[in-house]
N, C-alpha and C positions, 0 to 999 in steps of 0.2 A: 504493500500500500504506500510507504513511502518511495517509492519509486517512482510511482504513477504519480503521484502528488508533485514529486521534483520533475518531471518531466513536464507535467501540462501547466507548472509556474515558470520552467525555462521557455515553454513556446508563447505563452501571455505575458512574459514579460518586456519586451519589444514587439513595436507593431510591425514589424520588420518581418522577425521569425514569424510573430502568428499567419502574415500575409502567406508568407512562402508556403506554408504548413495546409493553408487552403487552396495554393495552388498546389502544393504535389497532392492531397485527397481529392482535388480535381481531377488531376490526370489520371490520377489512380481509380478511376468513377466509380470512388467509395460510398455506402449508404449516405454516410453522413457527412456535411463539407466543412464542420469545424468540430473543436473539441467539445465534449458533452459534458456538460457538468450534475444534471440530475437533482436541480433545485426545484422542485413542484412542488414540495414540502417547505418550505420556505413562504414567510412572508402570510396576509390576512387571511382567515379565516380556516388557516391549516391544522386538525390536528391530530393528537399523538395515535389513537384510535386506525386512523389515514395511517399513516405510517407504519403502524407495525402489520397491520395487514400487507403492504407491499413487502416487507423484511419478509415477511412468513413466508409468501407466496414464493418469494426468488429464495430465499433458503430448501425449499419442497423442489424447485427447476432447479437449482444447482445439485440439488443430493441428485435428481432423476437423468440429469448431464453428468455427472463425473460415474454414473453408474454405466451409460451408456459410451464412455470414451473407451472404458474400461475394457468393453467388448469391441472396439472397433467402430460403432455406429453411432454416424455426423447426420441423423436426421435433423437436428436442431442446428445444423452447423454446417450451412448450405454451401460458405465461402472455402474449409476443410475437402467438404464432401466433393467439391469441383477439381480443388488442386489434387488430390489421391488422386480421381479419373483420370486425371493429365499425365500423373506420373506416376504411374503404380511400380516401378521398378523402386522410387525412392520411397523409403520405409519410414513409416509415421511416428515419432518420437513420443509413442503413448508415454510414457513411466514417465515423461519430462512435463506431459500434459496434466497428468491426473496429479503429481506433484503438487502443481500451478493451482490446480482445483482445491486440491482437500488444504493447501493453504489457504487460501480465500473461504472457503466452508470455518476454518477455525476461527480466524480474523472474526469473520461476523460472529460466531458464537462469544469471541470474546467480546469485541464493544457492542454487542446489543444483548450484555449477558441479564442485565437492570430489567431489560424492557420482559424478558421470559419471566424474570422475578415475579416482576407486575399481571402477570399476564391477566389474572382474574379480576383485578382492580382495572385493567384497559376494556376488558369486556363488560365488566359492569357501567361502564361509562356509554359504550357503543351501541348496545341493548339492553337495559336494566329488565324487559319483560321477559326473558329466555335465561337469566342470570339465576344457578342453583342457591334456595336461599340458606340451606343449609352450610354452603361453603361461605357463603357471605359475609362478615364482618358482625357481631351479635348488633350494634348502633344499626345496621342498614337492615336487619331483618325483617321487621314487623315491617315498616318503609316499603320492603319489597313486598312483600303479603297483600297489602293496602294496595298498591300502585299495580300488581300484575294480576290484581283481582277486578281494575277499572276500567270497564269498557268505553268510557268518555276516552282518555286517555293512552288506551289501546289507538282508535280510531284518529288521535291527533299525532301520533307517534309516527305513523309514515310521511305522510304529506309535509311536514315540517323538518327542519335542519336541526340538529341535536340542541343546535346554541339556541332555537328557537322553541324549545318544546320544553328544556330544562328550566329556561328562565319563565313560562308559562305555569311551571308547578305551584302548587301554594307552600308557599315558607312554613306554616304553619305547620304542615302536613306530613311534608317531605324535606326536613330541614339537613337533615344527615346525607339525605343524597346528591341537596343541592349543593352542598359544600362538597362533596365529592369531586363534582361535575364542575361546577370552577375552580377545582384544583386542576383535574385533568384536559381541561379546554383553552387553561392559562399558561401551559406549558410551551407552546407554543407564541402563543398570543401577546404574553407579558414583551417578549421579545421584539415583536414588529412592534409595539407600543412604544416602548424605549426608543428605539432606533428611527419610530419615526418623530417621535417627542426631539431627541438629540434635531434630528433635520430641519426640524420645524424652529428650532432655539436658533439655529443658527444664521437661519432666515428674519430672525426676529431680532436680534442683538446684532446689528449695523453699525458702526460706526457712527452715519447719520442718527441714528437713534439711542444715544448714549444716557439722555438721561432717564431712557426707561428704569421704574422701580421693580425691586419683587415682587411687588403687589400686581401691576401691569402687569409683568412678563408670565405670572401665573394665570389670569385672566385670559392673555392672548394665548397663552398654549392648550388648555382646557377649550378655546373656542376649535384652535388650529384643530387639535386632532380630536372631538369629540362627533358621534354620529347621530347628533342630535341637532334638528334645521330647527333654527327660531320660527314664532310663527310673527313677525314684524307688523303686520297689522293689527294684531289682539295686542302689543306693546307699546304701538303708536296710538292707540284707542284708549290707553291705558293709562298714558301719560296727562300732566298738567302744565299747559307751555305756562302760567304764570301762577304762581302761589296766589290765594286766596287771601282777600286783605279781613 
C-alpha cells in the first residue's frame, strides 16, 4: 500500500508527470485515463453504514479472485485472460500473483479491523427493524421491541434517507437509538463540517475585513454553512422600522 500511495503522489505531484501519465494511458487505450482515487465516500451526506458494505463486498470479490488465480482462471481479469491467449508459451507468474492478493486481503483485515468490531452497532444503524434484539445493547432493547413492533414506522423506513427517518423519531420514545444514530451518521459528517466550516473562515477573515468580532465571525459561519433558508418575508413582517414613542 505504501507503494501505491508513493507512486500516484510522485505522478500528482507535477502537472508535468501527471500530463504525460495520461498521455501514455492514452496510448495505452486503458479503461481509465487518469489515476483513481476512490473518494465516493468522502464529503456530505456519506456514511459509515455506505462504506462498510462496499469493504465487505470487495473483501467477499477478493477472497473469490485470489481463489480463482489460484486455479489459473482470469474470468474477472479480462486484460490477464487476453495476454495468456497471446502468449501461452510464457508462463503466468501465479505464486507472484496470489502473493500480491493475500497481501492486500490482510492489509484490509488489518485497517478495517474496528469496523468488523463494530459490525453489529453499523447494522443497527442501517436497519434497526431486522436488528437481533437479543444481541442488542440491554439501553436499545425495549427501543427495538417498540420500534420493530410499528407499522407507522415500518412504512416510513423505506421511502426516506436514514438521516431523515432517525431525526423523524420521537426523543421521547427512542432516545437511546437516537443517540446511537448520530453517533454513527457523525462519523463521517463531523468531518465535511469542519472542513467546510475551516473554508468558509477563510473566506470570511479578509484582510479587508479585519475588524470582524467573534461574535460576527460566529454568526457569519452558523449562516455560511447551516441548511436552514430564512424565510425573509415573515422577518421583514416582523420587524419595526421605528421604535414606538
Amino acid at each position: 500500500m505504501k507503494v501505491v500511495v508513493s507512486c500516484i503522489n510522485f505522478i500528482r505531484a507535477k502537472g508535468l508527470k501527471h500530463r504525460q501519465f495520461q498521455e501514455f494511458l492514452s496510448e495505452l487505450e486503458s479503461a481509465h485515463g487518469d489515476v483513481l482515487y476512490y473518494t465516493e465516500l468522502q464529503g456530505q451526506g456519506k456514511l459509515i453504514c455506505d462504506m462498510y458494505s462496499h469493504i465487505k463486498a470487495f473483501e467477499v470479490k477478493l477472497a473469490l479472485l485470489l481463489e480463482q488465480v489460484k486455479k489459473h482462471n482470469f474470468i474477472h481479469l479480462p486484460a490477464t485472460q487476453n495476454l495468456s491467449a497471446e502468449n501461452p508459451a510464457v508462463p503466468f507468474p501465479a505464486e507472484k500473483c496470489v502473493e500480491a492478493l493475500e497481501m492486500l486481503k490482510a492489509q484490509f483485515g488489518v485497517r478495517f479491523r474496528k469496523l468488523h468490531v463494530n459490525a453489529k452497532e453499523i447494522r443497527l444503524f442501517q436497519n434497526p427493524f431486522v436488528a437481533d434484539i437479543d444481541e442488542a445493547q440491554p439501553s436499545y432493547q425495549f427501543e427495538l421491541a417498540e420500534l420493530q413492533n410499528c407499522d407507522v414506522l415500518k412504512d416510513a423506513f423505506k421511502p426516506n434517507s436514514l438521516i431523515d427517518f432517525y431525526a423523524a423519531l420521537p426523543n421521547d420514545t427512542y432516545p437511546n437509538i437516537k443517540k446511537h444514530a448520530m453517533k454513527m451518521s457523525t462519523l463521517f459528517g463531523s468531518t465535511y463540517i469542519c472542513e467546510q466550516t475551516f473554508s468558509r473562515m477563510k473566506l470570511l477573515k479578509t484582510p479587508m475585513r479585519s475588524r470582524l468580532t467573534d461574535e460576527h465571525l460566529h454568526h457569519c459561519l452558523r449562516l455560511a454553512v447551516t441548511r436552514m433558508e430564512p424565510d425573509i418575508q415573515l422577518l421583514t413582517s416582523q420587524m419595526q422600522a421605528h421604535s414606538s414613542h
